[in-house]
N, C-alpha and C positions, 0 to 999 in steps of 0.2 A: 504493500500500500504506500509505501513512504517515497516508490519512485514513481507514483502517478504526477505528471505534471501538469498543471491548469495553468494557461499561458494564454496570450494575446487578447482578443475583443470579446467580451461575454456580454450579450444582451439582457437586461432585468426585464422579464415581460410583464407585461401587463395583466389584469385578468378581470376582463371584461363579462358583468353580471346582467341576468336578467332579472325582470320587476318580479320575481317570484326569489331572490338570489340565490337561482344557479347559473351556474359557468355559463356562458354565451359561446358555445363554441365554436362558431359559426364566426362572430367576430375575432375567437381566439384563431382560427385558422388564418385571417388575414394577417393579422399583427406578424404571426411567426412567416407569414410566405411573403410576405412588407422585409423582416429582415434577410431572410434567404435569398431573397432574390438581387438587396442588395449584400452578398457576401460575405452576412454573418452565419458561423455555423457552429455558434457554441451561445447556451442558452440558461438564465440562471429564472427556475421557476418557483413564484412563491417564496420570493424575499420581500421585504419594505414596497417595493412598486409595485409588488402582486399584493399587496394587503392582506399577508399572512396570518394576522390575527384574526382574519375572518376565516380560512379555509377550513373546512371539513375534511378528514381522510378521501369522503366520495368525491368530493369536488378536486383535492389536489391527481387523484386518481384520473381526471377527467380532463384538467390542463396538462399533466405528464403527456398522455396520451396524446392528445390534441398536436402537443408541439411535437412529441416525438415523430407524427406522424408526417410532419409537414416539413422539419429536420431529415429527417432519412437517418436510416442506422450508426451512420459515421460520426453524426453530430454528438459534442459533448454538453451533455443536460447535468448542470446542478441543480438540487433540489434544497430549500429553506427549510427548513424543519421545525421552525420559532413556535410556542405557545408559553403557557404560562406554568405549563407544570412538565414533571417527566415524563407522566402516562402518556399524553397526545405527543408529546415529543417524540415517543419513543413506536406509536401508530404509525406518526407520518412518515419515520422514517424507514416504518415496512413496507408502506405505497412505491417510496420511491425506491428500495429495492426491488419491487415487484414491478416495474415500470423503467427499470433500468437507467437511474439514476447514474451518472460517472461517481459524485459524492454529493454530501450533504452540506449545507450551508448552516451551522450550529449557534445561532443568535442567543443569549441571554434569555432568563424566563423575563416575563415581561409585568405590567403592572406593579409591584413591590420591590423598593428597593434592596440590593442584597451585597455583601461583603465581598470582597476577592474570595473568602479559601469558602463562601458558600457557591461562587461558580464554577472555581474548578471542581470542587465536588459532585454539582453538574453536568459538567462535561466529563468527568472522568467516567461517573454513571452512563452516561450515555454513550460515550465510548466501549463501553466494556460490552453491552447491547449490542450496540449500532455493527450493522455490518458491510457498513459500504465505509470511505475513505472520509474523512471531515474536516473541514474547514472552520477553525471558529470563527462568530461573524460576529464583529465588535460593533455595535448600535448604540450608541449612549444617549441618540434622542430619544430612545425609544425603551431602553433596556438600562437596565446598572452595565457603565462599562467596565470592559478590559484595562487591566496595567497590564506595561510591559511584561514584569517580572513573572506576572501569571501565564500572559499567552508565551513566552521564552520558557518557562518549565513544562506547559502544558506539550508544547510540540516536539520538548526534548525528549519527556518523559514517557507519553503516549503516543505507543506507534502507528495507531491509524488520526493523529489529529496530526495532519500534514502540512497544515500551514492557514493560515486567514486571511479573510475579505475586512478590510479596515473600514467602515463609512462614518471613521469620528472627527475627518473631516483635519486631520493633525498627522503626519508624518512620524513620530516619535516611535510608534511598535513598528512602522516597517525600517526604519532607519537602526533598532536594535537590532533587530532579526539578522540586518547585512552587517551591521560591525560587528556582533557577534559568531558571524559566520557560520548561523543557522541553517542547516538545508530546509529547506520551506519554499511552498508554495505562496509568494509576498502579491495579495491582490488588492487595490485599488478599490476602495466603493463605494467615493464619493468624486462625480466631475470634475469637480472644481481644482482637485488636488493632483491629479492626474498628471496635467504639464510639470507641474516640479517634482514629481516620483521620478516622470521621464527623464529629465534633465538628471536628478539624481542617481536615477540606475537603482534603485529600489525596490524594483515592482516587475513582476513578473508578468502581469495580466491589470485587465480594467472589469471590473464588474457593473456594467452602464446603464442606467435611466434612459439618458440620451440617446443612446445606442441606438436604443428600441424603436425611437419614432424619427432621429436624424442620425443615422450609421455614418453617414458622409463625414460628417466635424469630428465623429472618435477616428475614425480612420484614417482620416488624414493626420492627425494631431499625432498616430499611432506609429502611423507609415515612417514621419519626418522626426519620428525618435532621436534617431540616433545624428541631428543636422537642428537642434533645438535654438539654433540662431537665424535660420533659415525663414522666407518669407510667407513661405506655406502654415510652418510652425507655427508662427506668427498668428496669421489670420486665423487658424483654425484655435488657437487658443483665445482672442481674443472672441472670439462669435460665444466660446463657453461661458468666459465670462461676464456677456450679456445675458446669458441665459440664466445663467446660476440664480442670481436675485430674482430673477420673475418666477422661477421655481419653487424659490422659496417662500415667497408670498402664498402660495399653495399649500393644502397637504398634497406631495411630490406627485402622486398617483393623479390627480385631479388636474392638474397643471397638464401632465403626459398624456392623459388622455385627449384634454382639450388638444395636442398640439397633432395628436393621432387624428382626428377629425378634419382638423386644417387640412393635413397632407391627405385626405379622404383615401387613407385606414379602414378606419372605420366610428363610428358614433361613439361620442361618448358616453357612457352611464355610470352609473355612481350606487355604491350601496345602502347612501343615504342623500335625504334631499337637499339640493344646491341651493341656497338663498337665491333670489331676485340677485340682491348686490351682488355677490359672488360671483354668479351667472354672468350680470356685465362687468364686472373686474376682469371675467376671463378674456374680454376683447382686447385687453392689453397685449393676451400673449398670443390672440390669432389674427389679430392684424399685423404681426412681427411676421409669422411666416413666409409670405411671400417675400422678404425682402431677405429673411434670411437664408429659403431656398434661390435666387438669384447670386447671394455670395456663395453658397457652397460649388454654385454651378463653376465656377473660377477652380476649386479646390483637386490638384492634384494628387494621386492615391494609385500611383501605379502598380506596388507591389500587391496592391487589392482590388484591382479591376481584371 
């Protein structure tokens, strides 16, 4: 397990509900053949941007499926595992072995605040369980976060916890992990920070929002790595961020979807009601669209076309 590698562009999908909330999957198929078609083939399901704390075992059973189908067998699908206790944690994470999962995405329990040695306890627990490869996934808007010193013994220590998706929005645990000369899977899971990982050499992979519904801006920003002074670099970093702050005006999900619609995706829906306001706040970030499909048109990305 410790030589599985998880590298390059991974899309956070989306997961698009119906007025009864079950999976739409019908919309889910667009989303995943929106990123296929542009050149993503690795897929992170039922984290933060899938709205984990709502999934059902039936329902993640149902998005695996959907994207796997629309992926093809080669594609690497990670799977979120988050709730708020180990029982469901420890459910979801038999779906997505049965569903053929690469690994698991292992967020914090969520709602109560909790101590370092009660999350490795956690994750040790559900390590010892789980039997696919994991990833811990450090959430601190959402979750008690990660220290260093925990996820740097967690991955020493436990040989199927191979490395983490960071979205604390802070470079400090992937920046241990390399001068400590951890072997680890070092993933990105916040946009924003993405350009200076790169620049750093940090980070093995991105685990993207953006991905999802503009693949163009990660991929170029991805492509011109390793030429971080470069004018491509450049652009492609600064269009994130524009993006970032209007994003965050949003919960994340809401923001992605409105931006999935723009690109007609597919509709937005919500698992709960939009205000009025809300509603037209979101023309702030769909009248951006065209302007910023017109600069990505500019964006070179040849080792990924």
């Amino acid at each position: 397990m410790a030589n599985l590698q998880i590298q390059g562009i991974i899309a956070a999908v989306l997961s698009p509900r119906l007025a009864d909330d079950s999976i739409d999957s019908q919309a889910l198929t667009r989303i995943a053949a929106f990123a296929v078609e542009h050149g993503i083939s690795s897929f992170a399901v039922n984290g933060a941007t899938g709205e984990f704390c709502l999934a059902t075992p039936e329902q993640l059973r149902t998005m695996l499926s959907v994207v796997r189908s629309v992926a093809g067998d080669h594609a690497t699908i990670l799977c979120g595992v988050g709730s708020a206790g180990l029982a469901q944690t420890l459910a979801l994470s038999k779906v997505a072995l049965d569903e053929g999962a690469a690994a698991l995405l292992l967020s914090m329990p969520y709602f109560f605040p909790y101590e370092q040695d009660d999350l490795e306890a956690f994750c040790r627990a559900v390590a010892n369980s789980a039997k696919l490869p994991i990833l811990l996934y450090n959430l601190p808007s959402f979750t008690s976060g990660l220290e260093e010193e925990t996820v740097c013994r967690l991955i020493r220590d436990v040989p199927n916890i191979i490395g983490i998706k960071d979205s604390s929005r802070s470079l400090k645990i992937l920046r241990a992990i390399t001068q400590k000369q951890i072997a680890a899977c070092r993933i990105v899971g916040h946009d924003g920070v993405l350009a200076q990982a790169l620049d750093e050499e940090i980070c093995d992979g991105v685990i993207s929002g953006i991905a999802g519904v503009f693949p163009e801006v990660i991929q170029s920003l991805y492509a011109h790595r390793s030429s971080s002074g470069s004018g491509d670099f450049h652009l492609a970093k600064q269009l994130v961020e524009e993006m970032i702050p209007l994003l965050d005006s949003f919960p994340a999900p809401w923001a992605l979807k409105w931006i999935a619609e723009a690109r007609g995706i597919t509709r937005a829906t919500f698992a709960q009601p939009v205000s009025p306001r809300r509603a037209q706040d979101s023309r702030r970030i769909m009248d951006l669209i065209p302007q910023w499909q017109a600069r990505i048109a500019s964006f070179s990305v040849p080792s990924l076309r």
